[in-house]
Backbone bond lengths (Angstrom), bond angles and torsions (degrees), N, CA, C in turn:
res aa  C-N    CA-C-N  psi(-1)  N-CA   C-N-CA  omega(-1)  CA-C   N-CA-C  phi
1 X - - - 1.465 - - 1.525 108.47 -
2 X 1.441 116.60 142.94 1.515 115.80 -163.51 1.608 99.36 -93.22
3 X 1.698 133.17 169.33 0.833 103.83 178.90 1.639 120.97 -96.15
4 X 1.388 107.00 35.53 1.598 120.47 170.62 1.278 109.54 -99.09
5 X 1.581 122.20 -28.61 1.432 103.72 167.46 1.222 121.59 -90.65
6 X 1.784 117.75 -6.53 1.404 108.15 -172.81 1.647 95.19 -81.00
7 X 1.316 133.33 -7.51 1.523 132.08 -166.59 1.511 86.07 -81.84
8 X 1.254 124.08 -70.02 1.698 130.08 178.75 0.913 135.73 -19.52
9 X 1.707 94.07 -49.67 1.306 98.11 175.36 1.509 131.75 -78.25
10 X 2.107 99.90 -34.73 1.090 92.87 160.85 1.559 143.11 -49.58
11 X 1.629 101.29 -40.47 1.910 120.78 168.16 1.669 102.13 -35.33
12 X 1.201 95.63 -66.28 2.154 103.31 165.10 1.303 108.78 -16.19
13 X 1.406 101.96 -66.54 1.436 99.12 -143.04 1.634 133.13 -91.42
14 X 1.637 84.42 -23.23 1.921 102.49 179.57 1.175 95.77 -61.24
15 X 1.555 139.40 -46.40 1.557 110.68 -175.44 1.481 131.73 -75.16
16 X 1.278 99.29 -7.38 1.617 98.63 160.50 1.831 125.45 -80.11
17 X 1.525 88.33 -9.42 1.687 96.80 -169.80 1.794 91.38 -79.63
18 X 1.018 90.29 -59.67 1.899 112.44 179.19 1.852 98.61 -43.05
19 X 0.821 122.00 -56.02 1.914 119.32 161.99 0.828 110.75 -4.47
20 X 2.134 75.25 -91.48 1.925 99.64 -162.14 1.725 104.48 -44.93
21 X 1.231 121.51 -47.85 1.511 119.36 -155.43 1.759 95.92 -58.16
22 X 1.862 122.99 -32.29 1.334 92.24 -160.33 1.142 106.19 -99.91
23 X 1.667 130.26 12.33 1.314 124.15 -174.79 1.697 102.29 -105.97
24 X 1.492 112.39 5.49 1.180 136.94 166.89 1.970 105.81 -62.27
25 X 1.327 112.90 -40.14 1.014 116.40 -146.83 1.412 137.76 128.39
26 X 1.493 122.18 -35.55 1.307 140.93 162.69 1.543 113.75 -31.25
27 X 1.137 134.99 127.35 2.019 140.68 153.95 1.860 72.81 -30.99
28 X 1.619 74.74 149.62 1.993 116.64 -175.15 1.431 82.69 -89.58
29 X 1.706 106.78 136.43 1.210 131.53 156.01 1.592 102.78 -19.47
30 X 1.280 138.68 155.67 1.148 133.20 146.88 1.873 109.26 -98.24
31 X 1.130 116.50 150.07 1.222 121.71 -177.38 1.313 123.30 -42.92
32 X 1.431 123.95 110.17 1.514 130.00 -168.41 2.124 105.32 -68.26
33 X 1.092 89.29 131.49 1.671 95.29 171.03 1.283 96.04 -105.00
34 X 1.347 96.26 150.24 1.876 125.31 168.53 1.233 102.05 -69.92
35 X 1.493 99.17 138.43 1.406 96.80 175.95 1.426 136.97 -104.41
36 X 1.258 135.14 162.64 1.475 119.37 -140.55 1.616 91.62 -82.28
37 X 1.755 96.38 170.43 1.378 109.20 -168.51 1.139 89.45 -88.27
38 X 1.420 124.64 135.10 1.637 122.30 120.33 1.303 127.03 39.16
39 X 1.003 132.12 90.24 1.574 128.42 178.86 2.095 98.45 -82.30
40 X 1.601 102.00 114.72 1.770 97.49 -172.60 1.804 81.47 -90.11
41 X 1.584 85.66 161.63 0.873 116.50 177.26 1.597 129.94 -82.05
42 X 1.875 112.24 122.78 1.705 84.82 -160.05 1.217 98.08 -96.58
43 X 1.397 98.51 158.82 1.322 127.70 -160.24 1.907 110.86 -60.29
44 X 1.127 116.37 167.92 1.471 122.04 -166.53 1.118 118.35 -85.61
45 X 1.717 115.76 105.70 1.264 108.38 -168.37 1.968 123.40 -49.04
46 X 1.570 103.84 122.00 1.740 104.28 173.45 0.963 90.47 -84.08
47 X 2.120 97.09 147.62 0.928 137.74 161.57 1.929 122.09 -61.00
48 X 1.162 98.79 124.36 1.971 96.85 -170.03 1.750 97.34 -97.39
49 X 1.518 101.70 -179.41 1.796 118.28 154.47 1.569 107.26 -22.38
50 X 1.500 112.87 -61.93 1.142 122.74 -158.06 1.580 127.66 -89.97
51 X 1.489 106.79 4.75 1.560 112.97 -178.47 0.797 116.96 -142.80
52 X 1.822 107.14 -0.16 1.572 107.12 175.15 1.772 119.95 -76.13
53 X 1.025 101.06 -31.49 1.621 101.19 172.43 1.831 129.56 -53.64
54 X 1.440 75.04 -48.63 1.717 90.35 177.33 1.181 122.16 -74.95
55 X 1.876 118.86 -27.75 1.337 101.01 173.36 1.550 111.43 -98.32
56 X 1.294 135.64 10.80 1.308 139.94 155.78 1.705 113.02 -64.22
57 X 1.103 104.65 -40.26 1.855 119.00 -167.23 1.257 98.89 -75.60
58 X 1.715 112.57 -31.82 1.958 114.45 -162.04 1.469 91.34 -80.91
59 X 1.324 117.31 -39.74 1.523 103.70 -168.29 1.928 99.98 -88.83
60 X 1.049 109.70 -48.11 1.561 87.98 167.86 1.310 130.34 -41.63
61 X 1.228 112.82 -13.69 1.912 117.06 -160.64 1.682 86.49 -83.64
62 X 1.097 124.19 -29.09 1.650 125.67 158.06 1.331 133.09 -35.72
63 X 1.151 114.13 -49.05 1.348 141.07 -157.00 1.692 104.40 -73.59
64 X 1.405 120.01 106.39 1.299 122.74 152.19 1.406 123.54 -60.93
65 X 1.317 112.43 -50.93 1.278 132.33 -156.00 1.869 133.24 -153.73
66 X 0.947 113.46 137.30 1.675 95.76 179.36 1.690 111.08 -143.26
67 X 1.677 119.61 164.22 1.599 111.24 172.42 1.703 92.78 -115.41
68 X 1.143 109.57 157.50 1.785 124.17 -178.35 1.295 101.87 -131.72
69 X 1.486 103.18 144.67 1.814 106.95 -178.77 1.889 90.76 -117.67
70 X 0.884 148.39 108.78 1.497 110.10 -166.89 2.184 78.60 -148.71
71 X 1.918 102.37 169.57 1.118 103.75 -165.28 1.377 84.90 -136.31
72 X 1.929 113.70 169.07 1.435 103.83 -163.13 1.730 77.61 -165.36
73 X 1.769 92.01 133.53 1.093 93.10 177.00 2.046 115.92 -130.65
74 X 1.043 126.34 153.45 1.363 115.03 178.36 1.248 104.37 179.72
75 X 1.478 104.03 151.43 1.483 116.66 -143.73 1.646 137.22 -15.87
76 X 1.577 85.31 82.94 1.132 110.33 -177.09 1.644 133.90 82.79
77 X 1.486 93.73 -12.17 1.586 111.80 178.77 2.052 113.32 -104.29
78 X 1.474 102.39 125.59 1.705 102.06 173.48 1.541 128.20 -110.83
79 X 0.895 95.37 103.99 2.003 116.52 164.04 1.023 103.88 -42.44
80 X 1.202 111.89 144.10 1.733 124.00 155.49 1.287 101.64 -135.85
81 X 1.734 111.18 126.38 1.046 104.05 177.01 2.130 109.91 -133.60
82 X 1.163 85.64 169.22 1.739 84.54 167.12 1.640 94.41 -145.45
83 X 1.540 95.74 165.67 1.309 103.15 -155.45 1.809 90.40 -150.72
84 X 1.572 100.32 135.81 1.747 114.81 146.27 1.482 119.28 -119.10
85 X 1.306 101.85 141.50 1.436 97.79 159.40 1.761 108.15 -159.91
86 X 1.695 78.06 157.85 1.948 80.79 -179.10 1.037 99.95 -132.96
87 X 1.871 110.74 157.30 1.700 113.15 -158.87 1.633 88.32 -89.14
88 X 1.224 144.66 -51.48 1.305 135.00 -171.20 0.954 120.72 -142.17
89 X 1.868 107.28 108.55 1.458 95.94 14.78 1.226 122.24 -109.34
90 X 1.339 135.84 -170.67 1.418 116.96 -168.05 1.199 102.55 -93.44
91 X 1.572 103.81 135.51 1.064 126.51 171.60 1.852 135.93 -152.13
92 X 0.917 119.56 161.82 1.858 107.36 -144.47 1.838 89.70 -147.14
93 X 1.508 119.10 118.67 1.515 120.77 159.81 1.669 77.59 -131.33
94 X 1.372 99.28 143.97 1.141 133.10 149.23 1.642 128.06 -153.68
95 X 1.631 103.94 159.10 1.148 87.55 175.57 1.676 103.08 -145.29
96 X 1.507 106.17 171.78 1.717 114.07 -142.63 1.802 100.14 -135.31
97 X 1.074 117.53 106.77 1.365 117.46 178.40 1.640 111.48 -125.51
98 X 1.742 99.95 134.37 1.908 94.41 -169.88 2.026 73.62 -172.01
99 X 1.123 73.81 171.69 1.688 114.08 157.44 1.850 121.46 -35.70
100 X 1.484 103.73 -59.32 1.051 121.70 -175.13 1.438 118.92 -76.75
101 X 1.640 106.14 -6.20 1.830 119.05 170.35 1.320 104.52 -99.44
102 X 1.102 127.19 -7.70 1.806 117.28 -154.23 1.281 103.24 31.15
103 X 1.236 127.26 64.63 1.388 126.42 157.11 2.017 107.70 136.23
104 X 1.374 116.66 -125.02 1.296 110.06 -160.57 1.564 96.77 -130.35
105 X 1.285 115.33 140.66 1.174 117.53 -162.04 1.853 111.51 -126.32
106 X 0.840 123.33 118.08 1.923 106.92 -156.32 1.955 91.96 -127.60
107 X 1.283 104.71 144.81 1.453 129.87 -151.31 1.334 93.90 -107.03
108 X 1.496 149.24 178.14 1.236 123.35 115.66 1.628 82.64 -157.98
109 X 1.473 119.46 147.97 1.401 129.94 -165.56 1.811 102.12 -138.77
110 X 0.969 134.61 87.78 0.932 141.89 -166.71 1.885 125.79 -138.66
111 X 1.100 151.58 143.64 1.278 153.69 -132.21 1.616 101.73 3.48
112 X 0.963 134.58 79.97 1.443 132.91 174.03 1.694 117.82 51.12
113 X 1.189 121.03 2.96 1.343 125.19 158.89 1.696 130.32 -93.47
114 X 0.667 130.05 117.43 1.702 139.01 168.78 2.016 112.45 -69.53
115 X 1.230 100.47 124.01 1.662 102.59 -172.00 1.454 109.02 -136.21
116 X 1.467 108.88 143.50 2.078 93.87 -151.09 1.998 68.55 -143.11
117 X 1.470 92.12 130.34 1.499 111.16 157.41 1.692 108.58 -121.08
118 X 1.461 113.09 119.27 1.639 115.71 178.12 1.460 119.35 -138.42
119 X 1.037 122.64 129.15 1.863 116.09 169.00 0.910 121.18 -44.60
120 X 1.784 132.03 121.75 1.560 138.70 -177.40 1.566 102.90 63.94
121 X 1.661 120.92 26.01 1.233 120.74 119.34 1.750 147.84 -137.61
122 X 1.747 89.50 12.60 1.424 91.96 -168.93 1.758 61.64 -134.92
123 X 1.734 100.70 170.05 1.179 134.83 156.37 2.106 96.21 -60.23
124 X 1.375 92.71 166.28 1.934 94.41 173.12 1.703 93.79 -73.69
125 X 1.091 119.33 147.60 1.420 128.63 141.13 1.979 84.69 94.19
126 X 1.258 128.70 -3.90 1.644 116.37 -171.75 1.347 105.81 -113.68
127 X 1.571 102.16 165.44 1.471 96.43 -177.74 1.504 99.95 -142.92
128 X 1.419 98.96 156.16 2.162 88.97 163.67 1.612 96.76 -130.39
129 X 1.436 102.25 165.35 1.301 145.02 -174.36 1.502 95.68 -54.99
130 X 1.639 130.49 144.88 1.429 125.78 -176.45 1.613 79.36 -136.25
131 X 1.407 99.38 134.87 2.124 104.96 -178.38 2.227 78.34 -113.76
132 X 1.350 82.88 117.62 1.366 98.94 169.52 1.139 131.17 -87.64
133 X 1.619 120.04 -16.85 1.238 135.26 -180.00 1.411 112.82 -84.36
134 X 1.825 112.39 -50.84 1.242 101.11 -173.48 1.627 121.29 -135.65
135 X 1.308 103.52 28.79 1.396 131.35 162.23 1.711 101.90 -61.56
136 X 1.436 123.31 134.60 1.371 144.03 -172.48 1.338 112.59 -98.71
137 X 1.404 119.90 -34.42 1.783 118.03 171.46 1.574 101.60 -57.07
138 X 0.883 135.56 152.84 2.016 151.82 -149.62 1.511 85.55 -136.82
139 X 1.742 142.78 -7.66 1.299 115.68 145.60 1.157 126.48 -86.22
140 X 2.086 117.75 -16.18 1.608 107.99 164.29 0.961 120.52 -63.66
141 X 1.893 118.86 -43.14 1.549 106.35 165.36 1.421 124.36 -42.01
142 X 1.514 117.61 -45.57 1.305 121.48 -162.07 1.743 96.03 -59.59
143 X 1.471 121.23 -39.61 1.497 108.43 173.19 1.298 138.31 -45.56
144 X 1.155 104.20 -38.33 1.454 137.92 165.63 1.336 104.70 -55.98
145 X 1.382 129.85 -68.97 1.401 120.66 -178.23 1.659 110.11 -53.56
146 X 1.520 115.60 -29.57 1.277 91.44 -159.92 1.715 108.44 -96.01
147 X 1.553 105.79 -16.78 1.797 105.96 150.40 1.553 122.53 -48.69
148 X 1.220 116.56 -49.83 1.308 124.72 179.18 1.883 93.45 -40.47
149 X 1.349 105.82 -71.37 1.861 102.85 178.51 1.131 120.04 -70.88
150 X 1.137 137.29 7.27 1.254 131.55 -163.26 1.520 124.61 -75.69
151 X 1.793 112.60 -17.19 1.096 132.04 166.38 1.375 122.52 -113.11
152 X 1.317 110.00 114.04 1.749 107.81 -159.32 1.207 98.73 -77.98
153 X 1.364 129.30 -34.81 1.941 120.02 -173.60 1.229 104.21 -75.53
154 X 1.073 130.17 4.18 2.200 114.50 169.53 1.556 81.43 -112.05
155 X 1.445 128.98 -33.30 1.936 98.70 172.25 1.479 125.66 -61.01
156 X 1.384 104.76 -19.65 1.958 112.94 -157.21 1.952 89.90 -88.91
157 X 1.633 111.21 -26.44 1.326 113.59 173.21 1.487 132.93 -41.98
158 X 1.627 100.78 -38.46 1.626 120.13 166.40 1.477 120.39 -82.61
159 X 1.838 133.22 1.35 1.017 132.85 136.47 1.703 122.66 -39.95
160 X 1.275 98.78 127.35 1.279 100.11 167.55 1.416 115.24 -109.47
161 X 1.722 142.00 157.76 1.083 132.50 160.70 1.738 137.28 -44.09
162 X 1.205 124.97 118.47 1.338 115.23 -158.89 1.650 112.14 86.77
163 X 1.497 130.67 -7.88 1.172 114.09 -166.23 1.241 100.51 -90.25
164 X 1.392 132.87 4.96 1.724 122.61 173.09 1.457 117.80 -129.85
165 X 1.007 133.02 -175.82 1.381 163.89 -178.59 1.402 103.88 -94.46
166 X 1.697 117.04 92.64 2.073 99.15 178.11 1.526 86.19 -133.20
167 X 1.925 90.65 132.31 1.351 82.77 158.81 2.335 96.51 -141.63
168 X 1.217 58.89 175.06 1.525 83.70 -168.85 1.479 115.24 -65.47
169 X 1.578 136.10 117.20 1.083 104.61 -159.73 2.003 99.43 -124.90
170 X 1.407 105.12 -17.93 1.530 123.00 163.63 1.518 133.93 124.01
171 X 0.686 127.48 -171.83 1.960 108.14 -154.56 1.645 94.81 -96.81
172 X 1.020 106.38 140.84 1.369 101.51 173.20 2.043 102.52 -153.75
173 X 1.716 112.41 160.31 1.520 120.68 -175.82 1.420 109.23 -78.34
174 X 0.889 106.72 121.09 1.132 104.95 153.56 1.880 134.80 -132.42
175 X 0.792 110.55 88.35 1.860 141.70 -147.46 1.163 119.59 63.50
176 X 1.166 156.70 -86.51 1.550 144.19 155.45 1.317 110.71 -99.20
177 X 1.537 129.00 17.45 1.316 128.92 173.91 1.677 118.02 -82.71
178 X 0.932 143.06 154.33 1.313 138.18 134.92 1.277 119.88 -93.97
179 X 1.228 120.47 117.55 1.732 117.45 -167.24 1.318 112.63 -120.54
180 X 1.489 141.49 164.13 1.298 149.47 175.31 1.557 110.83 -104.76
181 X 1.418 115.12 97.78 1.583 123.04 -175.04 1.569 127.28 -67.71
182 X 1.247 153.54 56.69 1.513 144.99 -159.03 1.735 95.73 -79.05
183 X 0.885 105.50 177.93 1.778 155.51 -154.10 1.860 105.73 -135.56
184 X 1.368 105.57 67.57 1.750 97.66 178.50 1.869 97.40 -79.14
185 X 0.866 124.76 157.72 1.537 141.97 168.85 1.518 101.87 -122.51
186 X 1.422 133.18 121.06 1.342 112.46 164.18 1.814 92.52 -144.21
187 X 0.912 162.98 -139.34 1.818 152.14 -63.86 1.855 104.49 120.94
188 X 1.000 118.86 99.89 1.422 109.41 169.41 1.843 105.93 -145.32
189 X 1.111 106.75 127.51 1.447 106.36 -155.11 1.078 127.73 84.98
190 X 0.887 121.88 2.79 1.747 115.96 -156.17 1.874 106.56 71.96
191 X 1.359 121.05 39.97 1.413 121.67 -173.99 1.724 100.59 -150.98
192 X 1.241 91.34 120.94 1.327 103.18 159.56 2.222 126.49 -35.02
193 X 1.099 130.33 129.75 1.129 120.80 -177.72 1.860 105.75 -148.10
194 X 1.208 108.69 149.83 1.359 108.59 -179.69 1.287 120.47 -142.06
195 X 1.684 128.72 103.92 1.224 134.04 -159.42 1.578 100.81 -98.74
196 X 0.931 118.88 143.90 1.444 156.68 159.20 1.324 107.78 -86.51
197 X 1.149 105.13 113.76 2.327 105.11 -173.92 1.608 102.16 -141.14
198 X 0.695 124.43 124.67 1.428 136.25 167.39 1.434 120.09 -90.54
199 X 1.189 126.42 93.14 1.731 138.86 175.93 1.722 110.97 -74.68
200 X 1.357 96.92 155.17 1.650 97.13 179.10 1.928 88.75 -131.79
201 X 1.308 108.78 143.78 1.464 120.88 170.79 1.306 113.27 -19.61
202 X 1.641 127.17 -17.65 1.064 109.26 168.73 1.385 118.93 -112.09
203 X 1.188 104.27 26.97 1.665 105.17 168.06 1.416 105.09 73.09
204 X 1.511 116.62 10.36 1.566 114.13 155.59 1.954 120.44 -62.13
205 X 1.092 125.18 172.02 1.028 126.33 137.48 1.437 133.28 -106.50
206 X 1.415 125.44 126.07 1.653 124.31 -171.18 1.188 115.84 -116.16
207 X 1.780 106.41 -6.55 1.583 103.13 176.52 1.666 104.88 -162.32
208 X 1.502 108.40 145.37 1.482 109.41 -160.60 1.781 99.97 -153.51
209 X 1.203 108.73 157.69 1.649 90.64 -173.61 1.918 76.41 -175.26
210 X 1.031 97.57 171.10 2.086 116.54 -172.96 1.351 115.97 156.88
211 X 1.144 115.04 160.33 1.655 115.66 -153.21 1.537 88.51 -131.17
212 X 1.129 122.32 148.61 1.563 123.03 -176.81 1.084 117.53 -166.63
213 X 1.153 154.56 128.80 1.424 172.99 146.51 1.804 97.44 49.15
214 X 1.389 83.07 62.16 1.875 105.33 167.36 1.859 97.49 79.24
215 X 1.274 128.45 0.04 1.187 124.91 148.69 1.356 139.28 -78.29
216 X 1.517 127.63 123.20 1.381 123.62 171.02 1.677 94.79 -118.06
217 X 1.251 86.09 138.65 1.745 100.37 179.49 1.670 98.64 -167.57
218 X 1.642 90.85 135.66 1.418 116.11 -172.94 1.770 98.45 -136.46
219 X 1.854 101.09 137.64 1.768 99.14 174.57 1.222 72.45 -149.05
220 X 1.817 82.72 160.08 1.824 118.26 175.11 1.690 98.33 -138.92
221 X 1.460 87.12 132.40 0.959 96.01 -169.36 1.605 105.55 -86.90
222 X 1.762 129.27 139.38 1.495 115.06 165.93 0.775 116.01 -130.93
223 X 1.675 126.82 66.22 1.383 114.83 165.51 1.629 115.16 165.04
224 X 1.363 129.89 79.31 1.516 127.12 -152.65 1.453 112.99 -110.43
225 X 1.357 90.33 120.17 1.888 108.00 -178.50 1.771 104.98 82.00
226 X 1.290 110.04 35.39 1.616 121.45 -176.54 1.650 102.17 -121.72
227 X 1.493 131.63 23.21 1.631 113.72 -170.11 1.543 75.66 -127.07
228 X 1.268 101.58 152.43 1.404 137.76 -167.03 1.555 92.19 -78.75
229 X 1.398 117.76 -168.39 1.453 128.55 158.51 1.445 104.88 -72.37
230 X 1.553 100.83 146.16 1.882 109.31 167.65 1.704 104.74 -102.35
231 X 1.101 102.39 121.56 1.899 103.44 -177.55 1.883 89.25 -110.51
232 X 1.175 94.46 143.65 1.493 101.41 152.50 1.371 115.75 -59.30
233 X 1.768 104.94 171.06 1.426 128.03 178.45 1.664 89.92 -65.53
234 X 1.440 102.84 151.68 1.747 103.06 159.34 1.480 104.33 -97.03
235 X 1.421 85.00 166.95 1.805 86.72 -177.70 1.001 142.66 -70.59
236 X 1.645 112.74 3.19 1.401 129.25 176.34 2.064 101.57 -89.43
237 X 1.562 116.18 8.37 1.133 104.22 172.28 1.807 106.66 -128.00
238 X 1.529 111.45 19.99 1.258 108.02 167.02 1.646 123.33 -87.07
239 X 1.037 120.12 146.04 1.537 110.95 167.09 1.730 101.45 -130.11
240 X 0.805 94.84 -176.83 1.795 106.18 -159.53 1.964 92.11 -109.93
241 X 1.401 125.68 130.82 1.338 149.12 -168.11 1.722 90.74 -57.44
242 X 1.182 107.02 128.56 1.793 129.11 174.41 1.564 96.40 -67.49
């Protein structure tokens, strides 16, 4: 018997049980009421203009630490990168593999020093010192600019409430997550920009992606308040810039 007919049959049968009992003698059934519908469930309040800032910042104000898998593309060339960092103190290793490294390229920014290991410029396993301030090559600066962003929860910190454009765009998976997708619009440079952010029920972010002045770059984040301490290189792995 399947268990659709054993339900059926039971439906059958309680009112004959319920009978016998009242012609037995038993007080008469009292009149059965229908029973109430379902109370549905209302839906999850979205985040607007005006609350998206604050509840991104409340749950970031959590955040020790996070790992990023994220990819980066520009003119015509793609990065792959992964990324740690921890808020205190702040600190940033990452590392960057594409075309444009011949091989694997590892970052690490830690007590106020910047440390760059690269093929056909460090020894394997060495690194040298990058002076960000007053270094003259316009790609050490460019490093510098891109540490400055490199951590989206101390950028989303200088949001203010009302200062963007959010709209709601709808829940969608992303690996065993279910996440809530908005549409921020905000001004950077004097240039229009439009982020794509993926929230999880707790007002984390796990996925982010935006296209910008010939940049497309998308990261997911996997793993928050899980990175160890970032120590610098010791000094037996610095070498001095060729």
């Amino acid at each position: 018997m399947t268990t659709r007919t054993r339900v059926a049959a039971l439906a059958a049968t309680l009112p004959l049980l319920f009978g016998a009992a009242s012609c037995a003698g038993t007080p008469a059934a009292e009149k059965q009421t229908q029973p109430a519908a379902p109370v549905k469930a209302a839906p999850p309040l979205r985040l607007t203009s005006a609350t998206f800032a604050p509840a991104l910042n409340k749950a970031t104000a959590k955040v020790t630490s996070f790992k990023a898998v994220g990819q980066m593309t520009t003119q015509g060339q793609t990065l792959d990168l992964t990324v740690a960092v921890t808020a205190k103190p702040f600190a940033i290793s990452m590392t960057m593999s594409g075309a444009a490294f011949d091989g694997i390229m590892t970052m690490i920014a830690a007590k106020g020093g910047v440390y760059v290991s690269a093929p056909g410029v460090t020894p394997a396993g060495k690194y040298m010192v990058l002076d960000l301030k007053h270094d003259k090559n316009p790609q050490v600066r460019a490093i510098g600019q891109m540490l400055a962003n490199a951590d989206p929860l101390k950028q989303f910190k200088s949001w203010q409430p009302g200062g963007q454009k959010v709209k709601f765009v709808g829940t969608e998976k992303v690996g065993d997550r279910t996440l809530e997708r908005y549409q921020i619009s905000v001004v950077v440079a004097k240039k229009p920009i439009v982020f794509d952010m993926w929230l999880g029920a707790d007002k984390l972010l796990y996925k982010m992606a935006y296209k910008f002045a010939g940049l497309d770059y998308v990261m997911t984040m996997t793993g928050y308040n899980t990175v160890a301490p970032i120590a610098a290189p010791p000094a037996s792995k610095i070498v001095k810039q060729r």
